[in-house]
PyMOL CGO cylinders between C-alpha atoms (Angstrom):
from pymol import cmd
from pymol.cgo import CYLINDER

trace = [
    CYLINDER, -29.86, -11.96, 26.31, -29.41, -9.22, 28.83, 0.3, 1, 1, 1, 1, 1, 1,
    CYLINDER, -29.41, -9.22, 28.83, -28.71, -6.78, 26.49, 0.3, 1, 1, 1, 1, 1, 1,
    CYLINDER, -28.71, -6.78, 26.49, -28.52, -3.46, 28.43, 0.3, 1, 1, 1, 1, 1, 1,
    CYLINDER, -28.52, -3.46, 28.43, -25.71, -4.96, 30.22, 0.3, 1, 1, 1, 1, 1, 1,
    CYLINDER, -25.71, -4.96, 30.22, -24.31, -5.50, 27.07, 0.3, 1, 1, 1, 1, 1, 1,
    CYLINDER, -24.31, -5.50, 27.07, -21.38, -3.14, 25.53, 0.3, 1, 1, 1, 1, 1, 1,
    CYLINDER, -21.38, -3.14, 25.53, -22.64, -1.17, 22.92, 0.3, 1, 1, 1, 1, 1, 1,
    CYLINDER, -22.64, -1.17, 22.92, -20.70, -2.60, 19.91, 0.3, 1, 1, 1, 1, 1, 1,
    CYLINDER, -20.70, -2.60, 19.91, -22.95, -5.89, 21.15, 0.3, 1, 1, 1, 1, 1, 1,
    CYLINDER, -22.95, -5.89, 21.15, -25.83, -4.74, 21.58, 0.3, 1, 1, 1, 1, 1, 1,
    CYLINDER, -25.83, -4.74, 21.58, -26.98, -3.96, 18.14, 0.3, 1, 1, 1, 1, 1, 1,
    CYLINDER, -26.98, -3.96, 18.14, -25.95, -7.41, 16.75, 0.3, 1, 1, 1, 1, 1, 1,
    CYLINDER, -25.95, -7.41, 16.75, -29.00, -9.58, 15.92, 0.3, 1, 1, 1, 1, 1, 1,
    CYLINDER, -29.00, -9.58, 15.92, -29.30, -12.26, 18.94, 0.3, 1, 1, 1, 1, 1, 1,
    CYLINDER, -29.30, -12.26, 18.94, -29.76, -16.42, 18.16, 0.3, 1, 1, 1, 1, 1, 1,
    CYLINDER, -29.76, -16.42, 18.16, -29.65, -19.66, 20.59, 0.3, 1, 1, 1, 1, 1, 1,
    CYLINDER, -29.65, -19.66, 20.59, -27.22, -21.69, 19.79, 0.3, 1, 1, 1, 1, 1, 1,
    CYLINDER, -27.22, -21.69, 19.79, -26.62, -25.02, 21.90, 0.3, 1, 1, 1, 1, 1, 1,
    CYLINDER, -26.62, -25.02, 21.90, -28.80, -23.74, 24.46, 0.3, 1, 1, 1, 1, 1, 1,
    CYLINDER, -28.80, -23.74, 24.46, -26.81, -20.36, 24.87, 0.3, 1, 1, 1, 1, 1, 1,
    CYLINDER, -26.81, -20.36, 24.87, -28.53, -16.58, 24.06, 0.3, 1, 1, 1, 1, 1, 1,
    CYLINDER, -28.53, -16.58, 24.06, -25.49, -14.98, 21.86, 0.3, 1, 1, 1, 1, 1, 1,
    CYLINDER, -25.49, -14.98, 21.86, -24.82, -12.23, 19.38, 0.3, 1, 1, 1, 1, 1, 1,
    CYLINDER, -24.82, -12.23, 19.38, -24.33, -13.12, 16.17, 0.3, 1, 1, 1, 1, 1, 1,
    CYLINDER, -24.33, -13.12, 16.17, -20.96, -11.25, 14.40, 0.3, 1, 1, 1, 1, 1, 1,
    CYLINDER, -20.96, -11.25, 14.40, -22.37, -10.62, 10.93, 0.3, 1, 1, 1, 1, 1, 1,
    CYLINDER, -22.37, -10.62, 10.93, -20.43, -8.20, 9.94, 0.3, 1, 1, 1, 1, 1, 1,
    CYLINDER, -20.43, -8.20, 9.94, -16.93, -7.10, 9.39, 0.3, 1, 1, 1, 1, 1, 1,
    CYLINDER, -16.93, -7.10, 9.39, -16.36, -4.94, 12.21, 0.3, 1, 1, 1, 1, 1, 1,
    CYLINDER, -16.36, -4.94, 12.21, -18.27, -7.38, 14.97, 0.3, 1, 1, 1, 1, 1, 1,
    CYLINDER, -18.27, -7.38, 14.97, -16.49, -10.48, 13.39, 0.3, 1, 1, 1, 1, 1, 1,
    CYLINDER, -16.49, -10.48, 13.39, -12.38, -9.01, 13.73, 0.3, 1, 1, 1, 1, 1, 1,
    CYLINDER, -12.38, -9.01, 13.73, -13.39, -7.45, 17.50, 0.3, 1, 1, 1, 1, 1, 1,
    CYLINDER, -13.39, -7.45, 17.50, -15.22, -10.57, 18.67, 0.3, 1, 1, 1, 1, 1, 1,
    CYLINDER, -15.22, -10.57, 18.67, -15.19, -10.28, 22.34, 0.3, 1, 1, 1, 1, 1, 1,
    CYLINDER, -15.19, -10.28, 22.34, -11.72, -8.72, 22.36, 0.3, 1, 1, 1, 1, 1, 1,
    CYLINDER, -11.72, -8.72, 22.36, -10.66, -5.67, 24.71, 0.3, 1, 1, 1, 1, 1, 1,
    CYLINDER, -10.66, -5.67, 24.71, -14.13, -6.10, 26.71, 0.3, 1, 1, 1, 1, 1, 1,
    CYLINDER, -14.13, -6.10, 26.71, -14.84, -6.88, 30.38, 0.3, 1, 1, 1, 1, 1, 1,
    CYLINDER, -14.84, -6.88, 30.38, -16.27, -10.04, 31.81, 0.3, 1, 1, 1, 1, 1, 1,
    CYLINDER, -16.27, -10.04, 31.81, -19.30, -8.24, 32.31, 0.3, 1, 1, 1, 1, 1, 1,
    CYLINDER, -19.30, -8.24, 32.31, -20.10, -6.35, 29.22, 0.3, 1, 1, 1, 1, 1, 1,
    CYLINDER, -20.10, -6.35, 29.22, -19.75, -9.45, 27.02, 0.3, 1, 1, 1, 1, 1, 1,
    CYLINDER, -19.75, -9.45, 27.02, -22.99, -10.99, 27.98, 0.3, 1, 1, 1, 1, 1, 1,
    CYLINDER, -22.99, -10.99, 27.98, -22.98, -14.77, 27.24, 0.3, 1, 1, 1, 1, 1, 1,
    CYLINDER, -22.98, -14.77, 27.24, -21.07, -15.07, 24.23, 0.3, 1, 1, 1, 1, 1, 1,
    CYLINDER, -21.07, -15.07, 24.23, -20.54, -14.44, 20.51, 0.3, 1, 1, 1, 1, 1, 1,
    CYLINDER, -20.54, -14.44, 20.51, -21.41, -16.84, 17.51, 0.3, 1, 1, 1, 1, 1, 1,
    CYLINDER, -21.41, -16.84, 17.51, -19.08, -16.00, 14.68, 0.3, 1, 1, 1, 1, 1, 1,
    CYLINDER, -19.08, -16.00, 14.68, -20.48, -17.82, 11.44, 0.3, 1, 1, 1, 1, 1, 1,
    CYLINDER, -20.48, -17.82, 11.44, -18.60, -18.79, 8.60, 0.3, 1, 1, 1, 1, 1, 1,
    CYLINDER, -18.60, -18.79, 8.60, -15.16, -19.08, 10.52, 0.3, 1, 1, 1, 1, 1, 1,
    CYLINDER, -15.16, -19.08, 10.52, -12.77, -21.33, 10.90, 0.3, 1, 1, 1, 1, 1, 1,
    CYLINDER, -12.77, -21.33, 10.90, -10.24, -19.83, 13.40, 0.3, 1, 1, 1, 1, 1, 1,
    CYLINDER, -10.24, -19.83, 13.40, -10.27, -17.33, 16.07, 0.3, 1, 1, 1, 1, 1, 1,
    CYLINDER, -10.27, -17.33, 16.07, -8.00, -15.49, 18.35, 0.3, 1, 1, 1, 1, 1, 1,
    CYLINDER, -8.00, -15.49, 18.35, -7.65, -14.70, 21.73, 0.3, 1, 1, 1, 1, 1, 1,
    CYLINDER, -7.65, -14.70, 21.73, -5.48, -11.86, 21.07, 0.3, 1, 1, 1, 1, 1, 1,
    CYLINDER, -5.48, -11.86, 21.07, -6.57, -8.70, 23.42, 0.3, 1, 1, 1, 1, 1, 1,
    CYLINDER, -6.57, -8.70, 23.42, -8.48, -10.72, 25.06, 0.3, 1, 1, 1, 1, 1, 1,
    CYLINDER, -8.48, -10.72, 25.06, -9.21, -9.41, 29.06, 0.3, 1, 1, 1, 1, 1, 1,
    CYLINDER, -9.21, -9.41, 29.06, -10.80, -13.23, 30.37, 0.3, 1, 1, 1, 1, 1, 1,
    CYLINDER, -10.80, -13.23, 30.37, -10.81, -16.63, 29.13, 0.3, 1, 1, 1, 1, 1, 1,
    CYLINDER, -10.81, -16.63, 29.13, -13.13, -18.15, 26.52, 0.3, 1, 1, 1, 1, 1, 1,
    CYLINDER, -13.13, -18.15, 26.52, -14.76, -21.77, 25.91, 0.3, 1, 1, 1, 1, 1, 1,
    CYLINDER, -14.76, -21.77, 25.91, -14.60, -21.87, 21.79, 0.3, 1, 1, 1, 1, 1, 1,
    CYLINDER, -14.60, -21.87, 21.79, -16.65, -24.20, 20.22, 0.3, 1, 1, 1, 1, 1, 1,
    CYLINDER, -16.65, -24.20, 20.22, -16.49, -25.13, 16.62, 0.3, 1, 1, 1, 1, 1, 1,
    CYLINDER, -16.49, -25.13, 16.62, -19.46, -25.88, 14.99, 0.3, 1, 1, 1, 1, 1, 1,
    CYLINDER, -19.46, -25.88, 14.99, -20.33, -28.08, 11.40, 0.3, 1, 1, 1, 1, 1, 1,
    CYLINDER, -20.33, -28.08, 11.40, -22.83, -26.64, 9.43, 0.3, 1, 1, 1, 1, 1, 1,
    CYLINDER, -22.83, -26.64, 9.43, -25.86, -27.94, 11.35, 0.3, 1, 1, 1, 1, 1, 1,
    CYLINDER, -25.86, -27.94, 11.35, -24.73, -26.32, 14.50, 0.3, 1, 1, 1, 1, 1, 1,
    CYLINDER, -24.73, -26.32, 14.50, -23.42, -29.37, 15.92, 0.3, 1, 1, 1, 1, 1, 1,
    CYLINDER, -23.42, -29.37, 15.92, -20.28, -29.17, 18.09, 0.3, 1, 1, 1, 1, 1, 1,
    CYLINDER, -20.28, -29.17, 18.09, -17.06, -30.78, 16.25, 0.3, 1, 1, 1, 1, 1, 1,
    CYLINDER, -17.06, -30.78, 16.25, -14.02, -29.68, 19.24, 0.3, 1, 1, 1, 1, 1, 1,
    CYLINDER, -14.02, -29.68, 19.24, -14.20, -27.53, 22.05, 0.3, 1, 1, 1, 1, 1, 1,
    CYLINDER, -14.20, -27.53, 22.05, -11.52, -25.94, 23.60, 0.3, 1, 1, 1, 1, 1, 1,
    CYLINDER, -11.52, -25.94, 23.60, -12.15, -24.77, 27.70, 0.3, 1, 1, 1, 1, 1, 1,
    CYLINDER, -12.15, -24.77, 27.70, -10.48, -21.69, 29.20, 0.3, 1, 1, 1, 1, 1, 1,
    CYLINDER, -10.48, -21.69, 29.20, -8.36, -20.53, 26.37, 0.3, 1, 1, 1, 1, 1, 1,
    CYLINDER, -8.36, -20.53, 26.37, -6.03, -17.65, 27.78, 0.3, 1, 1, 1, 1, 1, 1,
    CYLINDER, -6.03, -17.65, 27.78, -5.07, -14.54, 25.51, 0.3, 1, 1, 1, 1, 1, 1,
    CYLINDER, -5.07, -14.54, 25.51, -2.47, -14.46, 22.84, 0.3, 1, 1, 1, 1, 1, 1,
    CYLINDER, -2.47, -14.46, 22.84, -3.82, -17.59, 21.42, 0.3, 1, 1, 1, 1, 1, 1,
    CYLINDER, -3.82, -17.59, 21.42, -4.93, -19.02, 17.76, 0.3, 1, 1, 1, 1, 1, 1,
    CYLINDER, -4.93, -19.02, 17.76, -7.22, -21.86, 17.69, 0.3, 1, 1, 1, 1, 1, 1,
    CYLINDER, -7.22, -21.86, 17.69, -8.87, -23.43, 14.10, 0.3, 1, 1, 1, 1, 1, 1,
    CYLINDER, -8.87, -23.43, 14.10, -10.85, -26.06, 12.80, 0.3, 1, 1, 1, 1, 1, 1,
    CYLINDER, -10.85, -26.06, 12.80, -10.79, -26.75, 9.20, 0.3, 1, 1, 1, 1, 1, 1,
    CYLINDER, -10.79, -26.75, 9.20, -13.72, -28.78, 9.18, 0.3, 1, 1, 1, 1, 1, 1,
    CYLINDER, -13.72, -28.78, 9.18, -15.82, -25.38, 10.96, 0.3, 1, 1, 1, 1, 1, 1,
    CYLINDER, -15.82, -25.38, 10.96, -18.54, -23.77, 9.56, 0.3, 1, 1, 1, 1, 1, 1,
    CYLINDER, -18.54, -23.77, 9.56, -18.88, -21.49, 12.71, 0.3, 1, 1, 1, 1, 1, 1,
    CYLINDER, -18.88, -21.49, 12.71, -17.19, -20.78, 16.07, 0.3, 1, 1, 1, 1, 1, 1,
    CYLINDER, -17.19, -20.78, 16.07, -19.28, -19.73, 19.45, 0.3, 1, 1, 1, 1, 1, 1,
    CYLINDER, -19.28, -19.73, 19.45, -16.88, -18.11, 22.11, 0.3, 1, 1, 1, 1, 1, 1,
    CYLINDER, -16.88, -18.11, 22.11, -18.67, -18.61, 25.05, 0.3, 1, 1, 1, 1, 1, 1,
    CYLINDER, -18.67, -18.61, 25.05, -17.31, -16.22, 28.24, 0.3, 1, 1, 1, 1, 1, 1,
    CYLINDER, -17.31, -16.22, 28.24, -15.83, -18.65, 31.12, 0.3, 1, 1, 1, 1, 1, 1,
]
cmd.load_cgo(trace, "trace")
C-alpha cells in the first residue's frame, strides 16, 4: 500500500490483502463510521476492509466505490460496481465489506 499518499486518518490503520487488493483495515470506531467518506480519489489509496459489517454507506462520499461483501472466509457473496453517494447497501449474510475506490 502506498501509504504516504495515503490521508492521514489511513495511514495509521494496520494494512491486509484481501482478494488480491493492499487495504486498510477499519478496526476501530472512528476508521469504521468515516470509511472512505469526505476523501479524494487520491488520498484513499486502494480501498478499505471494514470487518464485522453488514451495511455501508455512501453518504459524503466524493467518488464512486465497488463494495464487496464478504462471508467469513473472505469469500465474495455480492458485489455492487460504481455505487454513487447518498446510498445504503447491506448484506445480511456479511461478515465484512471491502470498498474498493473505482
Amino acid at each position: 500500500m502506498e501509504r504516504q499518499r495515503l490521508a492521514g486518518r489511513l495511514r495509521r490503520l494496520p494494512a491486509a490483502e484481501v482478494l488480491g487488493f493492499p487495504v486498510g483495515v477499519a478496526s476501530g470506531r472512528r476508521a469504521r463510521l468515516l470509511g472512505l467518506a469526505g476523501l479524494d480519489r487520491e488520498r484513499a489509496g486502494v480501498g478499505l476492509l471494514i470487518p464485522r459489517c453488514r451495511s455501508v454507506h455512501t453518504f459524503g462520499m466524493r467518488f464512486p466505490l465497488d463494495v464487496v461483501f464478504l462471508d467469513l472466509d473472505g469469500r465474495p457473496l455480492s458485489a455492487h460496481w460504481s455505487v454513487g453517494p447518498r446510498r445504503v447497501l447491506w448484506n445480511r449474510r456479511a461478515s465484512a465489506v471491502l470498498e474498493l475506490v473505482g
